[in-house]
C-alpha positions as CSV (number, residue, x, y, z in Angstrom):
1,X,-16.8,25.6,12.7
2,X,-17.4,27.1,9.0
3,X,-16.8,30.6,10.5
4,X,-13.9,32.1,11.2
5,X,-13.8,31.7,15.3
6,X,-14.2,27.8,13.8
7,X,-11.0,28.3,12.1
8,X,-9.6,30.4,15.2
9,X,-10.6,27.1,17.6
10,X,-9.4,24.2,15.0
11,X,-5.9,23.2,15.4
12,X,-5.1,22.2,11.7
13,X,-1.9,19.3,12.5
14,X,-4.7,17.7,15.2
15,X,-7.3,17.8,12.7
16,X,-5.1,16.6,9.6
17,X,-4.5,13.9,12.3
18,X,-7.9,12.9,12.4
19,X,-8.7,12.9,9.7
20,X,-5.9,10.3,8.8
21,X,-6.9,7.9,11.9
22,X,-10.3,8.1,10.7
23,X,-8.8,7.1,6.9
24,X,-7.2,4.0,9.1
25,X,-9.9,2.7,10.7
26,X,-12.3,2.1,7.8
27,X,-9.9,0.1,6.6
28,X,-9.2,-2.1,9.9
29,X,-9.6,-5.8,9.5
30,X,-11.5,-6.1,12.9
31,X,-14.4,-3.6,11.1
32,X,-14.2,-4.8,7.9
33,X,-13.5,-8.6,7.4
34,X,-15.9,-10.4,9.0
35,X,-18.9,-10.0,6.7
36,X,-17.4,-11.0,3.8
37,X,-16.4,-14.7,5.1
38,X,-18.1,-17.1,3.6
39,X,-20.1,-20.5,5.6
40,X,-18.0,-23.2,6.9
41,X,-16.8,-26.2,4.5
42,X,-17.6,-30.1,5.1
43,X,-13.9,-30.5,5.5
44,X,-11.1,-28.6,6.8
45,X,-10.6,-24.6,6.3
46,X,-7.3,-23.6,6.2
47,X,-6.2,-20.3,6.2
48,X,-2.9,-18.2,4.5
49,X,-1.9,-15.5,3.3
50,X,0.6,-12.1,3.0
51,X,1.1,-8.9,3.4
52,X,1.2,-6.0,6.0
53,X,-2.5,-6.7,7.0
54,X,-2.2,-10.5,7.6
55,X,-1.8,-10.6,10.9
56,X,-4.7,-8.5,11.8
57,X,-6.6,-10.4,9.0
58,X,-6.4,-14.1,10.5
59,X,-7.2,-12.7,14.5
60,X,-10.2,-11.0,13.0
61,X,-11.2,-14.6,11.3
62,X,-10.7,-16.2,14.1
63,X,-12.8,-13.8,16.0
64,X,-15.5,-14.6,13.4
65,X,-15.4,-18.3,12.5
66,X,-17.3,-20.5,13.9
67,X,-15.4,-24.2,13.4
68,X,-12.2,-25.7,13.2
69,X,-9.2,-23.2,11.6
70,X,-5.9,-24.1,11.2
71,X,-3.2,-21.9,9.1
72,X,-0.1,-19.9,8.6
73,X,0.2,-16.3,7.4
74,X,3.4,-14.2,7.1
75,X,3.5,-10.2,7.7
76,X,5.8,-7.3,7.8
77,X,8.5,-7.2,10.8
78,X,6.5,-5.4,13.7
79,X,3.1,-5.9,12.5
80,X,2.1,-9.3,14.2
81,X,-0.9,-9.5,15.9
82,X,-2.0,-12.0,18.6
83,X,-3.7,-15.2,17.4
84,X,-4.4,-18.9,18.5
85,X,-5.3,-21.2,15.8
86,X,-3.2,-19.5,12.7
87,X,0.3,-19.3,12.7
88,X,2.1,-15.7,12.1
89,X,5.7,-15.7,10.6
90,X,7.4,-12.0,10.4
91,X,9.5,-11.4,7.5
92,X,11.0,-8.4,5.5
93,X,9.6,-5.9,3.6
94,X,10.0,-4.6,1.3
95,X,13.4,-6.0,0.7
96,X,12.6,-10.1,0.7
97,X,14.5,-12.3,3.2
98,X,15.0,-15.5,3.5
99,X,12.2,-15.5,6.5
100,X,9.8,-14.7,3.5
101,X,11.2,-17.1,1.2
102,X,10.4,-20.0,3.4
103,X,7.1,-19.2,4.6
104,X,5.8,-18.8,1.5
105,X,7.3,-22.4,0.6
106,X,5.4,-23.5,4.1
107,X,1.9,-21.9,2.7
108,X,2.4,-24.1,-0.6
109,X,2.8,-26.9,1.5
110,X,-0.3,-26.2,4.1
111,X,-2.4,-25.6,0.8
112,X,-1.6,-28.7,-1.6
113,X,-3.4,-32.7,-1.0
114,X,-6.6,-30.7,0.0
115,X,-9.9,-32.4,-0.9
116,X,-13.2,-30.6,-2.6
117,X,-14.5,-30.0,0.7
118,X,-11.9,-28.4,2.2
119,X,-11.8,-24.6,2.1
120,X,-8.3,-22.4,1.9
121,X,-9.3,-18.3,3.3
122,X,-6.4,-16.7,1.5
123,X,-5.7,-13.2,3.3
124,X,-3.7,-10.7,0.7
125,X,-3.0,-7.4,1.7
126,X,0.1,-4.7,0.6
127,X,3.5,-6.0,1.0
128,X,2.2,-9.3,-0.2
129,X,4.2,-9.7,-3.0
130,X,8.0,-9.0,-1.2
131,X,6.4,-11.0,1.8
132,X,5.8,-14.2,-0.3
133,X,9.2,-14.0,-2.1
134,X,9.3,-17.6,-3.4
135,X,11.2,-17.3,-6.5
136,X,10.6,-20.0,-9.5
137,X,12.8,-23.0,-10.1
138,X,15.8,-22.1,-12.3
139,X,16.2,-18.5,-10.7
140,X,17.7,-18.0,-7.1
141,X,16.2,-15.8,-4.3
142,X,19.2,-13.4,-4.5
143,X,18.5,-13.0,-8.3
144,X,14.5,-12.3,-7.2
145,X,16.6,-10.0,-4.3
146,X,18.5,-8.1,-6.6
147,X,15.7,-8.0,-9.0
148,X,13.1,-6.5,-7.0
149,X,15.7,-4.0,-5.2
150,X,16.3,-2.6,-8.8
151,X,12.5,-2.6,-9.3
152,X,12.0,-0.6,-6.2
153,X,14.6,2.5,-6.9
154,X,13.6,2.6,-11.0
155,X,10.6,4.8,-10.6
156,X,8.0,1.8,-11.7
157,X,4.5,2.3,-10.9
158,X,3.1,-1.1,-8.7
159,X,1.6,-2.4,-11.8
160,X,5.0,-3.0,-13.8
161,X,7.0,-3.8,-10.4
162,X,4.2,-6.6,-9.8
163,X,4.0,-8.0,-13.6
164,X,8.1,-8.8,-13.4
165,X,7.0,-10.3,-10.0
166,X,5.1,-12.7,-10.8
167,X,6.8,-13.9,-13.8
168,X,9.7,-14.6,-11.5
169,X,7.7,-16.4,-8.9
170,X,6.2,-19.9,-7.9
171,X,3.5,-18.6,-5.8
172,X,2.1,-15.3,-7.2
173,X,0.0,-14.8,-10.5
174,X,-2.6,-17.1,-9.7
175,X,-0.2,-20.4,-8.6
176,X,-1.5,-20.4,-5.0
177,X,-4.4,-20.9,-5.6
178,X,-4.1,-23.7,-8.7
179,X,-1.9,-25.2,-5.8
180,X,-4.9,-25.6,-3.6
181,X,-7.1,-27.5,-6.3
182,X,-9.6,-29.1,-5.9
183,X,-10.5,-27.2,-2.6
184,X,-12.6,-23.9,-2.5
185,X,-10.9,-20.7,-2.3
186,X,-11.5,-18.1,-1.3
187,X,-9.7,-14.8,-1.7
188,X,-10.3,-11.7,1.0
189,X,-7.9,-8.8,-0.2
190,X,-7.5,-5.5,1.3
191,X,-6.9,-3.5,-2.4
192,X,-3.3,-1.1,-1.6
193,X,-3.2,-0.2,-5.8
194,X,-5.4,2.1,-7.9
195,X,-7.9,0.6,-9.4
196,X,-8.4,-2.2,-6.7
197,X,-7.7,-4.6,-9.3
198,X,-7.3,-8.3,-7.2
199,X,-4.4,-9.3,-9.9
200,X,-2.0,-6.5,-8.7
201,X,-2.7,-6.4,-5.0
202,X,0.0,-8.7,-3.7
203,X,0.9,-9.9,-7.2
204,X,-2.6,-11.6,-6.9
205,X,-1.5,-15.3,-5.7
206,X,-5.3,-16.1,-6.0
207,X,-5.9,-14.5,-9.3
208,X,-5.7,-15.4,-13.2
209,X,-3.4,-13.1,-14.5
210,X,-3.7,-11.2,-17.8
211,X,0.1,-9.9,-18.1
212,X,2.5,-11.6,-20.4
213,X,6.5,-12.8,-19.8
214,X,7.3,-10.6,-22.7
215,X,5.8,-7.9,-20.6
216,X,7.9,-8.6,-18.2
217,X,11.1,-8.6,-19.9
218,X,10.0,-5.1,-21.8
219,X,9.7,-3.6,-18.1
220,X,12.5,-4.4,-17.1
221,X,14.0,-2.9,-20.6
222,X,12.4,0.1,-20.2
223,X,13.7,0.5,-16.8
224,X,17.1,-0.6,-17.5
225,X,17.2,-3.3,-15.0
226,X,20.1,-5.4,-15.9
227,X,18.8,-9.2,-15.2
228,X,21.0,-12.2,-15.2
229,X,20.9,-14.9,-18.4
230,X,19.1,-17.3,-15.9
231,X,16.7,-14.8,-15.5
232,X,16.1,-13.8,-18.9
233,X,16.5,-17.2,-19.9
234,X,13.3,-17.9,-17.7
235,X,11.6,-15.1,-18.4
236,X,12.0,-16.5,-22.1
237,X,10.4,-19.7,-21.1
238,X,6.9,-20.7,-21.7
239,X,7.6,-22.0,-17.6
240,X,7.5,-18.4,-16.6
241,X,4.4,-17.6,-18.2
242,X,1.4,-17.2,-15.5
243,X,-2.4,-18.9,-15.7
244,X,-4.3,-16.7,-17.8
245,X,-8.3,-15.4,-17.2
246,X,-10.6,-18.0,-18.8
247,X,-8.3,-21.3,-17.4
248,X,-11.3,-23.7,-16.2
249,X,-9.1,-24.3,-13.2
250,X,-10.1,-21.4,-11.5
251,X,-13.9,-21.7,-11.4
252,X,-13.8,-22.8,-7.8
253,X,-12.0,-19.6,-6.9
254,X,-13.6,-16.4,-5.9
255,X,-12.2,-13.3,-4.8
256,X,-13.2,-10.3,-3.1
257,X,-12.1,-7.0,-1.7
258,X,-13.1,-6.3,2.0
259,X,-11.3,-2.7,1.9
260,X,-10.3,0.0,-0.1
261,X,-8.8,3.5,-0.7
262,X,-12.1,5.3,-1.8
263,X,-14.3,4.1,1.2
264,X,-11.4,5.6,3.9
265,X,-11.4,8.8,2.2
266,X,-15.3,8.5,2.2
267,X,-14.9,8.0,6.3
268,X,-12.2,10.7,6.1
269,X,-14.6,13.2,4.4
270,X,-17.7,11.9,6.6
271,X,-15.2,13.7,9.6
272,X,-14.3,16.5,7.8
273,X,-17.6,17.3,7.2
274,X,-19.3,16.7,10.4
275,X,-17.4,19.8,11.6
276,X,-18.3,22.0,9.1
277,X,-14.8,21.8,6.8
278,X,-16.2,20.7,3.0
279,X,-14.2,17.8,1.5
280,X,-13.0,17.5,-1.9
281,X,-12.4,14.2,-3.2
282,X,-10.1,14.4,-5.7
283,X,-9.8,10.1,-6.0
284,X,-8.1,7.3,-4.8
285,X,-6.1,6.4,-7.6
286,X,-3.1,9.1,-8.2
287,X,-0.5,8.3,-9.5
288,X,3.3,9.5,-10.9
289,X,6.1,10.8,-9.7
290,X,5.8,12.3,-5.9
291,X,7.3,15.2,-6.4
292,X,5.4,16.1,-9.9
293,X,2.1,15.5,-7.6
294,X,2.8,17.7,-4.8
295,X,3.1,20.4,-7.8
296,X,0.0,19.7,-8.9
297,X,-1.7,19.8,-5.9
298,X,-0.1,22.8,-4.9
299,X,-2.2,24.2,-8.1
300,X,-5.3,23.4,-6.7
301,X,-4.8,24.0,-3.2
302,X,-4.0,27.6,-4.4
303,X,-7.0,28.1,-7.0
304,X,-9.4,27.1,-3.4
305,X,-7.6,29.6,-1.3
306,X,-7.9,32.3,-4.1
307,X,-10.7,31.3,-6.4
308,X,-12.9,29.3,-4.1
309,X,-12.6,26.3,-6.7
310,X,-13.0,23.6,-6.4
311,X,-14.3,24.5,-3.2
312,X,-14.9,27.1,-0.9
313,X,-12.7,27.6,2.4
314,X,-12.8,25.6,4.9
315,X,-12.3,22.8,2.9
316,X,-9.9,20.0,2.9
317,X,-8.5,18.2,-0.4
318,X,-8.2,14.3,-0.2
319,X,-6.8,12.0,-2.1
320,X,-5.2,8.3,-2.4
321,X,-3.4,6.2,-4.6
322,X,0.5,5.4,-4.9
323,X,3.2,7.7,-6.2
324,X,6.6,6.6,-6.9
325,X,10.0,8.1,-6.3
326,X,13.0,7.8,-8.7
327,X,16.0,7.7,-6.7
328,X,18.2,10.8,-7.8
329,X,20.2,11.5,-4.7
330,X,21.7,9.4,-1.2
331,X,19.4,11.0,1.1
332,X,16.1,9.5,3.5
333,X,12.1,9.8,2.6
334,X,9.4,8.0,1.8
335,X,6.8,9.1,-1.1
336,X,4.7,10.6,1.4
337,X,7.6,13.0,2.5
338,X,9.1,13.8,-0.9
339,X,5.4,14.4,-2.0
340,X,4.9,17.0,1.0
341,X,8.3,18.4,0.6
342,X,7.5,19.2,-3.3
343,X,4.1,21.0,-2.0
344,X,5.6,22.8,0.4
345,X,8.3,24.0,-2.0
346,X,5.3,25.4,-4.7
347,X,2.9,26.2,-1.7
348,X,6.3,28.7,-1.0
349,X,4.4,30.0,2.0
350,X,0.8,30.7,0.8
351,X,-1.1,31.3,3.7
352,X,-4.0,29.3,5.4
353,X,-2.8,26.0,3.7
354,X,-1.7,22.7,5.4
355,X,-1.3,19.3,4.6
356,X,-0.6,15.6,5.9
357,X,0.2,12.8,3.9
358,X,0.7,9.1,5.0
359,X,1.0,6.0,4.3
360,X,-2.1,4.5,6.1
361,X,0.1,1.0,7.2
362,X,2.6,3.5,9.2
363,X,5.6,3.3,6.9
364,X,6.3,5.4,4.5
365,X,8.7,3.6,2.4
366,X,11.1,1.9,4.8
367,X,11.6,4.6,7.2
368,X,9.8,4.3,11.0
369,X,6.9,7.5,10.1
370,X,3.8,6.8,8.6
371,X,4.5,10.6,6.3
372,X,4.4,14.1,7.7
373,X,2.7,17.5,7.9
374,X,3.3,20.6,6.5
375,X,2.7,24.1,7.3
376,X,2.8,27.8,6.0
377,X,5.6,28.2,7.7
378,X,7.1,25.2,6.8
379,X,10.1,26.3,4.6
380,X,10.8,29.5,6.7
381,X,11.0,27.0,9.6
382,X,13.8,24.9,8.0
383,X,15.7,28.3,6.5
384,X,16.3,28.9,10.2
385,X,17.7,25.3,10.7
386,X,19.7,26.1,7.9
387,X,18.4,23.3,5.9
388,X,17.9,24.0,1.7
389,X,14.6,22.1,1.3
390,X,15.1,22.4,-2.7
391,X,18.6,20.7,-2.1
392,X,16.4,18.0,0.2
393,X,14.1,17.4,-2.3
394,X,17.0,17.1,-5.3
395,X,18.7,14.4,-3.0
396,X,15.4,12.7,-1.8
397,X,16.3,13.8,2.0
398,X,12.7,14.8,2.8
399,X,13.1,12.6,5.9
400,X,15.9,14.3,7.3
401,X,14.0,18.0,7.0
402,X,10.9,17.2,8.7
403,X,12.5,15.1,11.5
404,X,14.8,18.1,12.4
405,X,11.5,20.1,12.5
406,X,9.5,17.5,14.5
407,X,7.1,17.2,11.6
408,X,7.2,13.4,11.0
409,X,4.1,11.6,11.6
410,X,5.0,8.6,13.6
411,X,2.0,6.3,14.2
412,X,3.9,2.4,14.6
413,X,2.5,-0.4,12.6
414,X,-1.5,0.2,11.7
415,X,-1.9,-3.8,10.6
416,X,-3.9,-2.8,7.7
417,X,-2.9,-1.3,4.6
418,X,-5.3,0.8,1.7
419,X,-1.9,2.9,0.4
420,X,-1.4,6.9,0.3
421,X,-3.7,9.5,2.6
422,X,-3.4,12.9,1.6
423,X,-5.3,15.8,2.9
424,X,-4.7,19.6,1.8
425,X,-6.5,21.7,4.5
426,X,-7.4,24.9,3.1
427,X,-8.5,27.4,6.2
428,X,-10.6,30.1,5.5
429,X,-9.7,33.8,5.9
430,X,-10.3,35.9,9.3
C-alpha cells in the first residue's frame, strides 16, 4: 500500500483507528500481567491496588494464580471488570470522592498484621493517585479536594501534581507498602508518566520516594495554589516528609512495570508498517503545554509532506507522553482535543495530513471521548458550522468543535491505561 492506489484504497480515520486499538492492546492487562507474577507465598497473598487499570489488573491475576487470593482494588467509575476472589470498589477520578477516600482507608486495613510469609500483589495503574485519596492526619479530604482540583487546572506536569500528592497523603510515597511490613510485596505498575519512573505512577504507594516537603510547598508556590495554614502547617512538618530511597524497610519490596508507552507505539508502528506506511517514532515521553505541541508537530508533519524528513510519505508520526492544559477560558476538551485543535490550526489545511490523538484509557480528561481526529479539511469543515476554531482553542472548547463535526473518538472505558497516543498520518502524493 506504499503506492499511490495504496493511498487511494486506505481510509486514513479507519487506519488512525487502528493504529490506536493496536496502541491499546499491548497495553491490556489480560496480555501483559501474567508473566510478571511472581510464585505463590507460604501464607496468604493479598491483593490491592488503584487506578484506571485495577480492575482489569486483579481478573487477569486471578486468571493466572494458582492458590488462595483474597483482596480489594478501587478503579475509575465505569471501568469495573468482572472478578471473584478480589473485591472492586468504583470511585472518582480525577476529582477524589469520598468513595476513594474510604477504600483506600479499607486497603490500609487489608494490608497491615500480615506475617513474612504472606505476600501483598499491589496493582498501580493511572488515576491511582486521585483514586487512593486518603489524605494524612491533620489535613481534611476537602483540603486534599480543593488541593488537588487547583493542581489539576494550574498547568503542572504529573511529576509536580504527584510530589504535592504525596506529601499530603497517608498512603502514597511509599506508605503502603511500609504498612504491609514484614510481608513481601510486590509491586505490578502499568507506567502512565514519561520516564516510567515507579515513584510517580500513581504517586508510587509501593515506592521510596526521593521528593522533599519543601518541594512540595515550592510547587505549590510556583503555581500559585493558595493552601490552607493546616496544610502548610503539615507540609512544614517533618510528619509530612515521605520514606526516602536507601530506608532498610523496603528491601522486601520489589517493583516492576508490566506495560508501557514505548512498547504500544512499538505495536502501533509494527501495524503501520505491515501495510507499507513507515513509522516515525518520535518517543513516548512529550511533554508541555498541548497546544505548544500540536505546533510543533505541525512542523514536522509539514517538513515530511514537503521535504521527505524525517520520513518519506506514507508515513505516520507517533508519539506518547502527557501534555498539560492551562485553563484560560470556560469551555470543554481534554489534552488530546486541545492538542489536535492547535495542529489543525498550524496544519491550516496542508494537504494529505491527518491525525488522531487519544488518551489510550478512553477519557480524555473528564469528558466521555478517548481524543479525536483531524483532517485537511478540518477547519474549513467547522467555518461552515460557523464555529472560530482559534476562539475554541483560546477558550479550551476543543470538545465542543469536534463533537459538532462528529470527530470525537469515543471508545468507553479501555481498563488499562499507558497515557497520550498520537499519530500524524502523512499520505503520499497521487
Amino acid at each position: 500500500m506504499g503506492d499511490a492506489a495504496g493511498r487511494r484504497e486506505r481510509d486514513p480515520r479507519g487506519f488512525l483507528r487502528t493504529l490506536f486499538d493496536a496502541a491499546v492492546e499491548a497495553a491490556s492487562p489480560a496480555k501483559t500481567l501474567a508473566g510478571f507474577l511472581p510464585p505463590p507465598p507460604k501464607g496468604r497473598t493479598i491483593v490491592v491496588g488503584a487506578g484506571k487499570a485495577a480492575a482489569a489488573m486483579a481478573a487477569a491475576v486471578e486468571a493466572a494464580w494458582r492458590g488462595p487470593l483474597e483482596g480489594l482494588v478501587v478503579t475509575r467509575y465505569g471501568h469495573g471488570a468482572p472478578t471473584k476472589r478480589v473485591e472492586v470498589v468504583e470511585a472518582s477520578h480525577p476529582m477524589p470522592d469520598a468513595a476513594g477516600a474510604a477504600a483506600a482507608a479499607r486497603i490500609l486495613e487489608r494490608v497491615k498484621g500480615l506475617t513474612e510469609d504472606d505476600l501483598v500483589l499491589c496493582l498501580i495503574s493511572g488515576g491511582a493517585s486521585a483514586l487512593l485519596a486518603l489524605p494524612a492526619r491533620g489535613v481534611s479530604f476537602e483540603e486534599k479536594r480543593a488541593i488537588n482540583a487547583a493542581l489539576l487546572r494550574s498547568g503542572a506536569d504529573i511529576a509536580a501534581m504527584n510530589c504535592v500528592r504525596k506529601h499530603l497523603s497517608a498512603i502514597k510515597g511509599g506508605r503502603l507498602a511500609l504498612a504491609a511490613a514484614p510481608a513481601n510485596v510486590v509491586g505490578l505498575i502499568i507506567s502512565d508518566v514519561p520516564g516510567d519512573d515507579p515513584a510517580t505512577i500513581g504517586s508510587g504507594p509501593t515506592v521510596a520516594d526521593p521528593t522533599t516537603s519543601a518541594e512540595a510547598l515550592a510547587i505549590l508556590r510556583r503555581y500559585r495554589i493558595e493552601a490552607s495554614p493546616s496544610v502548610v502547617a503539615h507540609l512544614e512538618s517533618a510528619a509530612s516528609e515521605t520514606p526516602k530511597p536507601g530506608d532498610a524497610r523496603f528491601a522486601k519490596v520489589s517493583n516492576v512495570i508490566v506495560a508501557t508507552p514505548f512498547a504500544a507505539l512499538r505495536a502501533a508502528a509494527d501495524v503501520a508498517r505491515a501495510v507499507g506506511v513507515t513509522p516515525v517514532l518520535l518517543g513516548d515521553a512529550i511533554e508541555g503545554e498541548a497546544r505548544e505541541v500540536g505546533r510543533v508537530l505541525a512542523g514536522v508533519a509539514l517538513s515530511a509532506a514537503r521535504h521527505d524528513a524525517p520520513a518519506a510519505a506514507p508515513c505516520v508520526l507517533l508519539s506518547g507522553g502527557e501534555t498539560t492544559v492551562t485553563m484560560r477560558g470556560k469551555g470543554r476538551g481534554g489534552r488530546n482535543a486541545e492538542f489536535l485543535l492547535a495542529l489543525a490550526i498550524a496544519l491550516a489545511g496542508a494537504p494529505r495530513i491527518f491525525a488522531l490523538a487519544a488518551d489510550t484509557d478512553g477519557i480524555d480528561g473528564s469528558e466521555d471521548n478517548a481524543g479525536a481526529f483531524i483532517a485537511p479539511d478540518t477547519l474549513a469543515r467547522a467555518a461552515a458550522l460557523g464555529l472560530n476554531p482559534r476562539q475554541c482553542l483560546a477558550d479550551n472548547d476543543a470538545y465542543s468543535l469536534f463533537a459538532a463535526l462528529g470527530d470525537l473518538v469515543v471508545t468507553g472505558p479501555t481498563r488499562t491505561n499507558v497515557n497520550d497516543f498520537r499519530a500524524i498520518l502523512i499520505e503520499q502524493a497521487v
